[in-house]
N, C-alpha and C positions, 0 to 999 in steps of 0.2 A: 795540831789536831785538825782531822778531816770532817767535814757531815756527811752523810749521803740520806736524801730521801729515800726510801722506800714505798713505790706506788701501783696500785693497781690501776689499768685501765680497761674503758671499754674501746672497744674497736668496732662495735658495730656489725655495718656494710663496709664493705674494705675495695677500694681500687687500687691501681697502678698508679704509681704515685710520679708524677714530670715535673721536669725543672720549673722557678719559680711557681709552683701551685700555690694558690691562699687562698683556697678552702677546694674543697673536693666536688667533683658534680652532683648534681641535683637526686636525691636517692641513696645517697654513699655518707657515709660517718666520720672514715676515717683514708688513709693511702698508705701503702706498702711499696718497699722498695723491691728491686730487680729479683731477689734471694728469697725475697715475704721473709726476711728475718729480722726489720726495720719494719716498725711503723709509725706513722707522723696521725696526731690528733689535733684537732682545729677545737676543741670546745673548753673549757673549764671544768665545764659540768661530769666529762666521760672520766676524772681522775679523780681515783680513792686512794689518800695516803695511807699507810698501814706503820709504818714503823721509821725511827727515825736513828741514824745509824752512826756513830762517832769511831774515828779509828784512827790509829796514827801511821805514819807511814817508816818505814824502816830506810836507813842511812846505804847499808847495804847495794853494793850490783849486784844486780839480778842479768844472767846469760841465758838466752835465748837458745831454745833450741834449734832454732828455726834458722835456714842461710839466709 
């Protein structure tokens, strides 16, 4: 048996996110990766759990479509 939280976050102000950052610049909330399809939050406070998720995982391969 698996968990997964499920969460909302806030993200704020959002920058560009660089190697080791621990915490964002002065003004900014949160940072995003290269894509803005990642993003990193530095606080406690910006997450809202919503639901909490159990699943099991199947035995099975799975093939990719992908080369």
């Amino acid at each position: 048996m698996h968990t997964m939280l499920l969460c909302r976050i806030i993200t704020g102000r959002s920058c560009q996110g660089k190697k080791g950052m621990k915490r964002p610049p002065l003004g900014y909330n949160s940072a995003y990766g290269r894509q803005k399809d990642q993003f990193v939050i530095f606080d406690a406070h910006q997450i809202l759990p919503e639901a909490i998720i159990e699943y099991k995982t199947s035995k099975r391969k799975v093939h990719s479509l992908r080369s």
